[in-house]
C-alpha positions in Angstrom: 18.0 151.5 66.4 19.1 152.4 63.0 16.4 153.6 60.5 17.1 152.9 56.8 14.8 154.4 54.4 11.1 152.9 55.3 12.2 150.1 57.4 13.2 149.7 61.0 16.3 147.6 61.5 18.5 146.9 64.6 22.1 146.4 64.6 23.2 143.3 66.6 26.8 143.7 68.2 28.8 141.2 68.4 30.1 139.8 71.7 33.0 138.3 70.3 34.0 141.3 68.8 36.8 142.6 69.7 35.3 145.5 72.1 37.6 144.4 75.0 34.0 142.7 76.4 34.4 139.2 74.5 36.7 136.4 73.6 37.4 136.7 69.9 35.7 133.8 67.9 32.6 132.7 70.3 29.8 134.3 68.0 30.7 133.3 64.6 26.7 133.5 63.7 26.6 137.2 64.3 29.1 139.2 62.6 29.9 142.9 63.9 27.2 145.4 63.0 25.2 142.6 61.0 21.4 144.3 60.7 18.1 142.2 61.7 14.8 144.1 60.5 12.3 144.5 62.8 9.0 143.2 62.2 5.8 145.3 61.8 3.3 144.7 64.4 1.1 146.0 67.0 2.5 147.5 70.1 2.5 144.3 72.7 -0.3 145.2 75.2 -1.3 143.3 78.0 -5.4 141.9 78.1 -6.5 145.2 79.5 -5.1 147.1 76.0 -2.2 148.8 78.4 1.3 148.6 77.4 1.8 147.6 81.7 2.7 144.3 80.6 0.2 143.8 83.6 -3.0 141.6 83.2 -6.0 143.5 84.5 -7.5 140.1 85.0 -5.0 136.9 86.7 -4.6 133.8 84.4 -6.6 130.9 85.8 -3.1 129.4 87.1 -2.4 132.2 89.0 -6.1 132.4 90.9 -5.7 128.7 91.8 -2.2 129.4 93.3 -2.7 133.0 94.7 -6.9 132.9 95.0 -9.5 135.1 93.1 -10.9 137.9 93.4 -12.1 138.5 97.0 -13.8 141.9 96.1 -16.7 140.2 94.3 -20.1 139.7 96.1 -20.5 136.0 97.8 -23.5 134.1 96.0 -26.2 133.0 98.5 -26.6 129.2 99.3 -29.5 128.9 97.0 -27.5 130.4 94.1 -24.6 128.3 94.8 -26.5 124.9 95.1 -28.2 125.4 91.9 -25.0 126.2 90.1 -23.4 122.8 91.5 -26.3 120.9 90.5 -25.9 121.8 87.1 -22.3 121.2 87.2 -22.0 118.2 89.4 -23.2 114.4 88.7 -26.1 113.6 90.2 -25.0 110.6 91.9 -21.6 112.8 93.4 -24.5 115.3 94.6 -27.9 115.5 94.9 -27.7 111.2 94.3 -26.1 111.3 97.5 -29.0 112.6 99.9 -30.1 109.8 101.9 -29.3 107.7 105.0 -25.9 106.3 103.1 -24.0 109.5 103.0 -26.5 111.8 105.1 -30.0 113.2 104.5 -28.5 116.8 103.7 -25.1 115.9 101.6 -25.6 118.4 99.0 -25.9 120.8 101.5 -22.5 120.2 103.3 -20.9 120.1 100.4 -22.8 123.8 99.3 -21.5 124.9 102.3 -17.7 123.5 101.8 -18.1 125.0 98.8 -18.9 128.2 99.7 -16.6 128.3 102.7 -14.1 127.6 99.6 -14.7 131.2 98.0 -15.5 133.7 101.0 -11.7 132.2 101.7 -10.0 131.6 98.3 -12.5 133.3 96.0 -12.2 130.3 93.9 -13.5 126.7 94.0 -13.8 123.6 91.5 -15.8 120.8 90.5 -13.5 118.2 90.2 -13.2 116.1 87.0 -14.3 113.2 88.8 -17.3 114.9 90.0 -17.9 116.9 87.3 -20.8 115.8 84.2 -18.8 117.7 82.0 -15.4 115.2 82.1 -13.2 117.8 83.4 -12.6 120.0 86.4 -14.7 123.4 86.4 -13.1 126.3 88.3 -15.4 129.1 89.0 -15.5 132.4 91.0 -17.6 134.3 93.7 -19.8 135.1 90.7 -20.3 132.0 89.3 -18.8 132.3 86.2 -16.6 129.6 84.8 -12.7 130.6 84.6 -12.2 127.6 82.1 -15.1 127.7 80.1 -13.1 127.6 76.5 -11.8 124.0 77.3 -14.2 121.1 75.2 -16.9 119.5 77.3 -16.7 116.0 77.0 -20.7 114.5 75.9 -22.6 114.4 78.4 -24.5 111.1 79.8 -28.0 112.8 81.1 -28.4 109.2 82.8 -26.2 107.2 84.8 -26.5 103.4 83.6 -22.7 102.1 83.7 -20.0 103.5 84.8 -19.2 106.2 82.3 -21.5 108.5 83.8 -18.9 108.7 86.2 -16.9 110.6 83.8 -19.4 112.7 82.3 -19.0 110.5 78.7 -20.9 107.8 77.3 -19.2 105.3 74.9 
């Protein structure tokens, strides 16, 4: 780095200079010892405000394709079917109690669920289950890994079939 009165600048080589590295003529853009200034900005840090370059927390891609965080405490059942509820459609969940799809539905699918994250430490509602139109990924502690994403409206009420999709028209 070359420093030139207040400003930073960086002196770009040329690889088609003649330095015995580079065919003469490849670069014409760049000419030999041509200066770029640098650009005053913060320090790149990584989320954690350390210059790692490490995340101290895993994007939400990487939890679905490595798993979450395993250290976290497990919710009970209770905890967990109440946090489905709220997520879930009530005809993909509670709707589905009953001598159709089994008296205790909801449950097996609580227990999936939770099977899901002692294993993975992360689970989903999927969009098509979800009252929210989308999917809903969520850790041991219940809290929603996607929660920045726009909610689609919300039909309280299924009466047609866009309360499948969480919307109403």
């Amino acid at each position: 780095m070359n420093k030139t009165g207040n400003s930073t600048q960086l002196s770009l080589l040329d690889s088609a200079a003649s330095d015995g590295c580079g065919a003469g003529g490849r670069n014409i853009g760049i000419g030999e010892g041509t200066v770029a200034p640098c650009h005053e900005s913060a320090p790149t840090r990584a989320h954690d405000g350390s210059a790692s370059g490490v995340s101290a927390r895993p994007s939400l891609r990487e939890m679905v394709i490595h798993g979450g965080d395993l250290t976290l405490p497990m919710p009970t059942l209770e905890e967990l079917k109440k946090f489905l509820t709220e997520y879930y459609l009530h005809s993909r969940f509670l709707g589905r109690d009953g001598p159709v799809w089994g008296n205790n539905y909801s449950d097996i699918v609580t227990n999936s669920t939770l099977e899901s994250l002692d294993k993975y430490g992360i689970s989903c509602v999927s969009m098509y289950d979800c009252n929210r139109g989308r999917v809903v990924w969520f850790d041991r502690s219940l809290t929603v890994l996607n929660p920045d994403e726009a909610p689609a409206q919300i039909q309280k009420h299924p009466g047609n079939l866009t309360h499948i999709y969480g919307q109403s028209i």
